[in-house]
Every structure is written in structure tokens, then in C-alpha cells.
SEFI-570297 format. One record per atom (N, C-alpha, C): residue in three letters; y, x, z. Coordinates in pm, whole numbers, plus 50000, padded with zeros to 5 digits. Last residue first. Layout:
N
ALAYXZ...
% end
This chain:
312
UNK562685458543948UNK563335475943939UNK564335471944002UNK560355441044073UNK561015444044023UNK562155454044061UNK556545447144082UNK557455441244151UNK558945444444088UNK554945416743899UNK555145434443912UNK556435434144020UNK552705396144093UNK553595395843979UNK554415411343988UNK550325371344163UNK550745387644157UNK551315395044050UNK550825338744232UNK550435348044150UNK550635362644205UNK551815319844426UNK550375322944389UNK549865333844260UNK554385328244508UNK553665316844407UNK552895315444370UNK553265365444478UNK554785354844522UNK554115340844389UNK553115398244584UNK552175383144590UNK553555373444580UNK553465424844362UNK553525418544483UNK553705403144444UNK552095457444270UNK552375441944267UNK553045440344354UNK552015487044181UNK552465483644282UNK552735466244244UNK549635511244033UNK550915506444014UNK550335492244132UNK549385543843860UNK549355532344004UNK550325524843987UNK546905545643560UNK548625543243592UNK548415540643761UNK544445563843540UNK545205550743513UNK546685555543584UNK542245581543598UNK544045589443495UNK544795579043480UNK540455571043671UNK540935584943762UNK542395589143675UNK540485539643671UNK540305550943611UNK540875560543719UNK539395505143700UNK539285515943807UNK539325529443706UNK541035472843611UNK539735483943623UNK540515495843656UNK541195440843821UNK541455456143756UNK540235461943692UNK541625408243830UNK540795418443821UNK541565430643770UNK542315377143959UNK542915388843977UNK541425399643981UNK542355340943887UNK541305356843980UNK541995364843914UNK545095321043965UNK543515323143861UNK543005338843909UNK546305315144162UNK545815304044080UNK545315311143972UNK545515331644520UNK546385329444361UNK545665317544269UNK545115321944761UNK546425318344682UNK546645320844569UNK542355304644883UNK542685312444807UNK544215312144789UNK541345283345019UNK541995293645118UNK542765301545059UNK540445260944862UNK541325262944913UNK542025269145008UNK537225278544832UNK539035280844682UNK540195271344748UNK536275303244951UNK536815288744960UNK537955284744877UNK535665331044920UNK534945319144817UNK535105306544846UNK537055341345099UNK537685342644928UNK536645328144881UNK538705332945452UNK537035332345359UNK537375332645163UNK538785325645694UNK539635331845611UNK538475341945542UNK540185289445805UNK539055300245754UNK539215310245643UNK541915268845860UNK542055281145955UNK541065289945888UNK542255252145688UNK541395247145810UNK541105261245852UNK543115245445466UNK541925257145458UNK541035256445565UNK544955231445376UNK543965226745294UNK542825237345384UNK546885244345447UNK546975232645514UNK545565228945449UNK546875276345494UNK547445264345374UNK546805256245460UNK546255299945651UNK547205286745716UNK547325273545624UNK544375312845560UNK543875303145661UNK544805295445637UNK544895329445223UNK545965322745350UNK545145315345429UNK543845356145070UNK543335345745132UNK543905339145241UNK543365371044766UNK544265371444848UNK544145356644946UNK540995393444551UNK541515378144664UNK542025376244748UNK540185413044303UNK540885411044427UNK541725394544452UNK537535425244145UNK538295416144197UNK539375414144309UNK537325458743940UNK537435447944120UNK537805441644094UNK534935476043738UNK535935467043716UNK535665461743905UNK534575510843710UNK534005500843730UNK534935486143783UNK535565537043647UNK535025529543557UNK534495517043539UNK535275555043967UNK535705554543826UNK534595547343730UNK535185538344234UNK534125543744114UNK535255545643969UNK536655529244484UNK536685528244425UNK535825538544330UNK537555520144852UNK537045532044803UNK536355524944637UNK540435498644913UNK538955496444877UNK538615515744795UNK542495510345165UNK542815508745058UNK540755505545028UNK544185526345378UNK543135518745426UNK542385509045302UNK545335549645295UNK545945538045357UNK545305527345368UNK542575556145059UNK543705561345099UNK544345550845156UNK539695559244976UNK540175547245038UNK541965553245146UNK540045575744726UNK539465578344833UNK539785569045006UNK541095557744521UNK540025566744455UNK539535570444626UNK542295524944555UNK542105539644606UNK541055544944553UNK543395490544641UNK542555493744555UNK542785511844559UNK545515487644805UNK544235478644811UNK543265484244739UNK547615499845039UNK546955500844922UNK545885491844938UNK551095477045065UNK549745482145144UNK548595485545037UNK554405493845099UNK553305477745034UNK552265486845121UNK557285487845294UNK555875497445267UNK554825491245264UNK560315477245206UNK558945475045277UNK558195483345229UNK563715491845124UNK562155484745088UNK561255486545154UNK566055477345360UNK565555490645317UNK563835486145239UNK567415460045486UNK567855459845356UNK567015470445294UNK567175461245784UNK567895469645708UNK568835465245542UNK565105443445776UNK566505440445787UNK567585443045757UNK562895451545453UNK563095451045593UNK564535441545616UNK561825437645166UNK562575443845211UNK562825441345391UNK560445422744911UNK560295429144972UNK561325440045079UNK562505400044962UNK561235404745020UNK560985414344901UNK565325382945180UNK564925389345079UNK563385395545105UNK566535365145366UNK565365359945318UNK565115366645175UNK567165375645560UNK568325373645468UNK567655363545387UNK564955391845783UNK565905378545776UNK567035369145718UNK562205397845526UNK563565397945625UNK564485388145644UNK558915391945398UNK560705388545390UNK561075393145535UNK556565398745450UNK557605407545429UNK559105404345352UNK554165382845640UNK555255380845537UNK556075394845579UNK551175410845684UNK552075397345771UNK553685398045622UNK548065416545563UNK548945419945537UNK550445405545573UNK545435430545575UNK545985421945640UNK547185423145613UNK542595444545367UNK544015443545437UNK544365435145518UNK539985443145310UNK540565452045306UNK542215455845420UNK536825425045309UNK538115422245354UNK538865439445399UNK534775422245058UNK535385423245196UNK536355428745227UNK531975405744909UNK533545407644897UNK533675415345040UNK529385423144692UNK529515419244798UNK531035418444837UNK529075426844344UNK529195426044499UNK529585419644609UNK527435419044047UNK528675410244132UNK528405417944322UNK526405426743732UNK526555425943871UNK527895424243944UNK527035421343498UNK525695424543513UNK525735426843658UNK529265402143275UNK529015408443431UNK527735408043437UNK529945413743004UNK529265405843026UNK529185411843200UNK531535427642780UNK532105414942768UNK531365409142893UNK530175457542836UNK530875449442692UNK531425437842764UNK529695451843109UNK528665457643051UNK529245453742906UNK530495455743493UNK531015448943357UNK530305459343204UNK530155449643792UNK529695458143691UNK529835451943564UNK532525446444065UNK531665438543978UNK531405453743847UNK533315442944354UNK533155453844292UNK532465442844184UNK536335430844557UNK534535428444505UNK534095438044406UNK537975422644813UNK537985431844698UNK536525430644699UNK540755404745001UNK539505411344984UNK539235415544842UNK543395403145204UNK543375407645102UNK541825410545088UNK545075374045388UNK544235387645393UNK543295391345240UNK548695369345492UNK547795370645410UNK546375380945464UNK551045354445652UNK549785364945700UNK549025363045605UNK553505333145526UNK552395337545588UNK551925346145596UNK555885326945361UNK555205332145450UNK554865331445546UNK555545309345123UNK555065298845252UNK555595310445392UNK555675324344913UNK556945317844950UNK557145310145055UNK554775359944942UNK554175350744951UNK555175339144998UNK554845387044931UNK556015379244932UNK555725361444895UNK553505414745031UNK553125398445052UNK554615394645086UNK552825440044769UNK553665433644885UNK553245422344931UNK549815468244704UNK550435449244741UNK551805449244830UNK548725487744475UNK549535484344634UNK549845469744583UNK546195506644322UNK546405492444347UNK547435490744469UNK545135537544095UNK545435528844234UNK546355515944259UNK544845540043869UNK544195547543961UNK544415540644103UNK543835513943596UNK544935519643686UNK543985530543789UNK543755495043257UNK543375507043367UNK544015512243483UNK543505466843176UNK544755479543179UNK543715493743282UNK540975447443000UNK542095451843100UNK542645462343138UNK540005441042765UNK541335450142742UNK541805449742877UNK539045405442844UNK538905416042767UNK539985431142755UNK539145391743211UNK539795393743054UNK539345404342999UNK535935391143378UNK537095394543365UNK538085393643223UNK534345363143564UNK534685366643356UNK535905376943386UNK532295353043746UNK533845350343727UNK533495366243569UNK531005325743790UNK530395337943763UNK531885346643715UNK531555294843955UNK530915303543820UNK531105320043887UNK529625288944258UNK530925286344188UNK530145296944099UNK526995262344250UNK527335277844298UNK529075280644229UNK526795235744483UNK526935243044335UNK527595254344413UNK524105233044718UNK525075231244685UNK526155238144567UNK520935218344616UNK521935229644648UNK523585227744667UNK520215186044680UNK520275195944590UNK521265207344670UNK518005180944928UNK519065179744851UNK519635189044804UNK514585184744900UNK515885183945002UNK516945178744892UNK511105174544947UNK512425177044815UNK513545171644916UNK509055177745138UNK509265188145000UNK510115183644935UNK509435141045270UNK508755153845246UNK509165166545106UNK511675121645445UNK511265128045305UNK510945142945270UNK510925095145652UNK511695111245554UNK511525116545479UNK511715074445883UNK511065072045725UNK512045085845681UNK510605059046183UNK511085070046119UNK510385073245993UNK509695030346427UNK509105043246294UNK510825051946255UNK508135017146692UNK509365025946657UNK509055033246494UNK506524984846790UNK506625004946776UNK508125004746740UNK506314973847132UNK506724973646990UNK506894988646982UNK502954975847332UNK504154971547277UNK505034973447119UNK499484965147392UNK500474973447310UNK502034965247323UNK499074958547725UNK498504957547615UNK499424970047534UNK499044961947995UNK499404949347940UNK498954946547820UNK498674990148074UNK497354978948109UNK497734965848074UNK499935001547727UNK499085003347867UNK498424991247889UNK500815021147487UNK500325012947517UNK499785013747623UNK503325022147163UNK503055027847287UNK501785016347401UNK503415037646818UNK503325024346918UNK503175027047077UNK505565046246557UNK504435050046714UNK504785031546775UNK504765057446219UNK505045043546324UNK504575047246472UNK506635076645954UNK505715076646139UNK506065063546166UNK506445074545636UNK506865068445724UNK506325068645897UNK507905096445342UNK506775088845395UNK507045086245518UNK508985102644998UNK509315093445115UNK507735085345219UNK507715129744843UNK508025122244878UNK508705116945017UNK504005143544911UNK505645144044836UNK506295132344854UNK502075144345161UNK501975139845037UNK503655137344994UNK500795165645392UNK501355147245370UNK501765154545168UNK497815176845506UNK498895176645414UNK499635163445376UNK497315173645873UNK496815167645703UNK497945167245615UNK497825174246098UNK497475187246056UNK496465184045882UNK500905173446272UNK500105170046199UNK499085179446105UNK501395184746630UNK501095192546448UNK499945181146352UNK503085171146873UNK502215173546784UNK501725173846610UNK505925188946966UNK505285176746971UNK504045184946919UNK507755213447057UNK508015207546904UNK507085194746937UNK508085193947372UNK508575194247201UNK507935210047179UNK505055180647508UNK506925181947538UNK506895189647334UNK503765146947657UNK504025160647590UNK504875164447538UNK501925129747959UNK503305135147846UNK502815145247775UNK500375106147706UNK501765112947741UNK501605121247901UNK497865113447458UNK498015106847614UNK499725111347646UNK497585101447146UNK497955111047234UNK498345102847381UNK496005093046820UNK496035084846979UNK496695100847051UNK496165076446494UNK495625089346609UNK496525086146762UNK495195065746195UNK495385065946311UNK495395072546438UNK493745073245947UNK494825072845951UNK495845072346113UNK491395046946036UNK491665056945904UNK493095061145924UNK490295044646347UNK490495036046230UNK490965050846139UNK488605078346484UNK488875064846497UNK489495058146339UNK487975106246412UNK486915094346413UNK487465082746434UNK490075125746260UNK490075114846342UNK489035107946306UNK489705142946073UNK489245143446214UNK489515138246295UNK491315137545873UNK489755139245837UNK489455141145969UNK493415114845821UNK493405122545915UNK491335129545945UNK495755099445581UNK494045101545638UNK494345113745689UNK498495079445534UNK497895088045528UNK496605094145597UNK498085041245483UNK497765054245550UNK497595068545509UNK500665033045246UNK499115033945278UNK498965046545382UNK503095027145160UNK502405015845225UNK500925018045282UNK503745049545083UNK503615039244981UNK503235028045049UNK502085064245389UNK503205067445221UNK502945055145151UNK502585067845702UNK501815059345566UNK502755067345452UNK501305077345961UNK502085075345882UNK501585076245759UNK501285065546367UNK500225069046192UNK501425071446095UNK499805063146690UNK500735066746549UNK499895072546456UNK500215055547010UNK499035054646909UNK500335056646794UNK499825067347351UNK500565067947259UNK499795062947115UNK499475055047645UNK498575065547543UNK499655057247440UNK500665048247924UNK499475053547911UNK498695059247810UNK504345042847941UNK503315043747863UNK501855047847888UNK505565019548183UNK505305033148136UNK503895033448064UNK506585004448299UNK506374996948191UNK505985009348124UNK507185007248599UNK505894997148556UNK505584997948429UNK508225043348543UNK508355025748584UNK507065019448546UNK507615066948395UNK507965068448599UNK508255051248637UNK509325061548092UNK508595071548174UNK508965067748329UNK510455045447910UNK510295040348040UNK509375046048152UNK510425060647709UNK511795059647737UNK511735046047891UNK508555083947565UNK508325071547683UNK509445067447735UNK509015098147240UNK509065100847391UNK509035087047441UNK507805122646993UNK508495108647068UNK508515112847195UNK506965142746673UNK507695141046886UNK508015127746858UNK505315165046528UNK505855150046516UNK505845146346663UNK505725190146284UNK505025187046393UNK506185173346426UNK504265183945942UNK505475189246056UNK504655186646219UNK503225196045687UNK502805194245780UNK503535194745910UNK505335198545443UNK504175190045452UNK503225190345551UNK508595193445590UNK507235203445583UNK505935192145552UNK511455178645458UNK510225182745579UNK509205190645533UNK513785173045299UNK512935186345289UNK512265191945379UNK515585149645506UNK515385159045393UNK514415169445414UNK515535120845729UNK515815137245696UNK515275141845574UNK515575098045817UNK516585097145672UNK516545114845680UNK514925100146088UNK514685087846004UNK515775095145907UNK513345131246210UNK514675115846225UNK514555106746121UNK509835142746303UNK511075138346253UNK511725126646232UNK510665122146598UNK510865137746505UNK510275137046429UNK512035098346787UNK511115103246667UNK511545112146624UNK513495088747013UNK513565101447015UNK512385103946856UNK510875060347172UNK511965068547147UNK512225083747107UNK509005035347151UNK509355046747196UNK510675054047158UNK509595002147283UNK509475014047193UNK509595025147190UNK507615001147679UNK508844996347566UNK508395004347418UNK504944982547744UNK505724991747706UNK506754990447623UNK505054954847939UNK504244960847822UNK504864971147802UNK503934933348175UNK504394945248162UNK504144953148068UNK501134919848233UNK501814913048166UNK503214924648143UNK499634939048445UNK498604934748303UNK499964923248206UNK500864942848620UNK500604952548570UNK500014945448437UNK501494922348800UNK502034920848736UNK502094932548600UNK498454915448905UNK498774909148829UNK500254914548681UNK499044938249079UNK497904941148965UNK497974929348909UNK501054928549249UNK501604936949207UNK500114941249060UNK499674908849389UNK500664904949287UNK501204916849196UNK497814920349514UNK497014913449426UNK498474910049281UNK499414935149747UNK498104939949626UNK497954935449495UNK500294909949840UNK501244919849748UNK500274927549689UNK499314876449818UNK498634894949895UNK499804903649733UNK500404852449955UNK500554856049868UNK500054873349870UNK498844822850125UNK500084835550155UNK499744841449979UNK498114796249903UNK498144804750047UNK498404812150019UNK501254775049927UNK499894783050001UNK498894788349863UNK501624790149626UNK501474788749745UNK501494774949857UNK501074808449326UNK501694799349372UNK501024797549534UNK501194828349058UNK500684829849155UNK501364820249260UNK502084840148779UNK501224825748826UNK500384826348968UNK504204857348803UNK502574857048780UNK501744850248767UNK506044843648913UNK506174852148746UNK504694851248686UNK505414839049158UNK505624826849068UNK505834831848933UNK505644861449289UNK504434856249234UNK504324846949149UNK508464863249237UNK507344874349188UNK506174866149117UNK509334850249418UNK509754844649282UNK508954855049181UNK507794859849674UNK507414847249649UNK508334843849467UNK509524882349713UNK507674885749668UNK507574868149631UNK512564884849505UNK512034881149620UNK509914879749588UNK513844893349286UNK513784902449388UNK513114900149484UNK512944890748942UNK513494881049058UNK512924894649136UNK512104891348707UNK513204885548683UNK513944881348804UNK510294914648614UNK509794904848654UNK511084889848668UNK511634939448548UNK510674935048478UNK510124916448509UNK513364946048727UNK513954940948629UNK513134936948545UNK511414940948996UNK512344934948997UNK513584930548870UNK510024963149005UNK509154953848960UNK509954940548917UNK510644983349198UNK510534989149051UNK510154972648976UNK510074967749395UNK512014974649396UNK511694975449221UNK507714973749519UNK508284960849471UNK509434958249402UNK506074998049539UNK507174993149545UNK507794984849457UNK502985013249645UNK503255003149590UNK505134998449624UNK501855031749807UNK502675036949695UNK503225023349599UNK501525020650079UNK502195028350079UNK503205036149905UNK498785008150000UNK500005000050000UNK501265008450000
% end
């Protein structure tokens, strides 16, 4: 009698008192009423709830043809607590088969508890949209299931790759690359650089980007730029270097860079200071050199989204 509490029995049953109990039960009076007896009555009309928590989620992508598969007793430790778990999942409407299950076709039974990943289906499911049903069940009987419907081996498509970027034909040659940031928002720019292998007309390789400079607005307070307070010209920053001079990209004779100039702040960027987000980017079409040991140096600077020479 000691583990028996009447307290737990009270949202299941609809009433707080042992006599509106028994009357749940069909248990009426005289004579007295044995709490034993009411409380194993009320065990056999008490059903489980649905389960809860299905793994996999209902509407997921590109599962494993053998996943492992979780629920949970969402009336774990009460009257209405589960004693064995029963689940299946179908494709098309039809059981998938479980060659080692001796019971119905398709069907399989787990005692609770058990904790995550869950249990490993261990029969190839079949392509497609296919469906877990759990049911949950004790000394009342079965209650209502729960399913989850996903979709095996085909995710969603990639996400597009951006193109393959094309340098212009005849580009100029130079030995070295400086930047101003006269940028008209100013802002804090950051400057990255990609190495690409250019073969006649055709990119045969694309590197890796990264981030060279940092470079804060260089207007003054007159609102001239490049230029200090003074009035005296700013000291651009190298980007492009035969021996990464002033902190500048270390460079190959002969081999064509990209360079990407990258604002977080545009309002479009959401603080990320990233080249392959094209609204982080500022210029409005890609910026390439090529790399000679006898080229010209020569000195841009950023204004309107372009990179424009700077003037005499």
C-alpha cells in the first residue's frame, strides 16, 4: 500500500476524492471501497499517451537508409506510462520488412527506456518518402500513435555554385598592386586575393581567397580622400607584392589574382566579412591582375564600387 498514490490518479480519473474514483471505475457502494482494488481497476482503463520527440523529424531530407530511430514516453513515471513501445515504417503504404522480426511483418516492439541516438533500423529502407508510426502500450491496452514522414537518400539540391570567374583577355601586367579606401559610405574595408591559373582564355585553377588588408576610410575631415588633415596624401596599402612587401599577397610571376574588396557594414551583409557573399562585396564587377616581375606598380583607389586610378 505504501507505493500506491492516489494524487497521481486524479488527472487521469477526473476526481480527487477515493469514492468519485471508484465511481470512474465502476465501483459503487456499500460496500467500503478497497483502494487496492480501485487503484488495479484504474490501471486497466489508463492508456498511454502518443509518443513523442520522433527521430527522425517529420519533413527531413537525405536520411540514411538505415537510421537510427528515437521516441520518447511523454508520460514517463505516471499511471499512463508506457510498458513497450510498438513501430513500423511503411513506404507507399506498405510495410517495410524486418527479416528478424518473428512477429507480424514489419513490426517491432522495444521496452522503454532508451536513450538517444535510439534504435538502428537494421533493414535497408527503400528511396524516397517513407513513414515511422510508434504506438505506445500498457495494462489498458494500446494508445494513439505518433508518425513522422522523411525522406530517404535524396536531400535538397545543392546550393548553386557561383560561376567560375573569367578574367578579361590582354590584362595589363603589373609588379605590384596599392589600394586607397575612398570608399563613399566610408567604411572599413577588407581586402582579399585569390590566385587563379589562367591557361589561353581558360581558368584551370582557382585558389583559395584570403584576407590581406584591412583597410579604415581615408577621407579627412574636409571630406577629401585620399588625404590626411593635414591635407598631406594617405599611405595606400600593398595588396598585391613580389615578396609580400607591407603586408601585401606574396605573388608568382605570371600568374593571374583576383582581388575583393569586402564591407560587413552594407546593410545587405549582416556584419560578415566574407568575398563569396556578393552582398558583402563592393565592387560591381571582379577585379583581376596579372603578376610580372617588369610590370608597371601601380596604385588604385576604391570609390563607388569600383577601383579607379588614383588622380595626378
Amino acid at each position: 500500500m505504501a507505493n500506491i498514490r492516489l494524487r497521481q490518479y486524479v488527472p487521469f480519473l477526473g476526481s480527487n476524492t477515493v469514492i468519485g474514483m471508484a465511481q470512474k471505475v465502476g465501483l459503487t457502494r456499500p460496500p467500503p471501497v478497497s483502494v487496492r482494488n480501485l487503484i488495479n481497476l484504474a490501471e486497466k482503463i489508463i492508456l498511454p499517451y502518443a509518443p513523442l520527440g520522433l527521430q527522425p523529424q517529420n519533413g527531413s531530407q537525405g536520411i540514411s537508409n538505415n537510421p537510427f530511430l528515437f521516441f520518447f514516453d511523454p508520460a514517463k513515471g505516471t499511471p499512463a506510462a508506457i510498458e513497450q513501445f510498438e513501430f513500423k515504417i511503411t513506404s507507399h503504404g506498405k510495410l517495410v520488412d524486418n527479416p528478424n522480426d518473428p512477429l507480424p511483418l514489419g513490426v517491432l516492439f522495444i521496452n522503454p527506456p532508451f536513450n538517444p541516438p535510439g534504435v538502428k533500423w537494421v533493414v535497408t529502407l527503400p528511396q524516397g518518402e517513407v513513414t515511422l508510426t510508434v504506438f505506445g502500450t500498457n495494462k489498458a491496452g494500446k494508445g494513439p500513435a505518433s508518425s513522422s514522414t522523411f525522406t530517404v537518400g535524396t536531400s535538397a539540391p545543392p546550393p548553386p555554385q557561383p560561376p567560375t570567374p573569367q578574367p578579361p583577355p590582354n590584362l595589363p601586367s603589373i609588379s605590384k598592386l596599392s589600394l586607397f579606401n575612398c570608399q563613399i559610405e566610408r567604411h572599413t574595408v577588407f581586402v582579399w586575393v585569390r590566385e587563379l591559373t589562367v591557361i589561353g582564355n581558360t581558368v584551370t585553377n582557382i585558389g583559395p581567397w584570403g584576407q590581406i588588408q584591412k583597410i579604415p576610410s581615408q577621407f579627412n575631415a574636409s571630406g577629401q580622400c585620399p588625404f590626411d588633415d593635414n591635407g598631406i596624401l594617405a599611405n595606400s596599402e600593398a595588396i598585391l607584392t613580389k615578396n609580400g612587401e607591407g603586408g601585401g599577397f606574396v605573388c608568382t610571376n605570371g600568374k593571374v589574382y583576383q582581388v575583393s574588396i569586402v564591407d560587413p557594414e552594407r546593410p545587405t551583409c549582416d556584419g560578415r566579412n566574407d568575398p563569396t557573399i556578393g552582398n558583402c562585396v563592393v565592387e560591381d564587377q571582379p577585379s583581376f591582375f596579372k603578376f610580372q616581375l617588369d610590370g608597371d606598380e601601380v596604385t588604385v583607389m576604391l570609390e563607388d564600387g569600383r577601383l579607379s586610378p588614383v588622380p595626378s
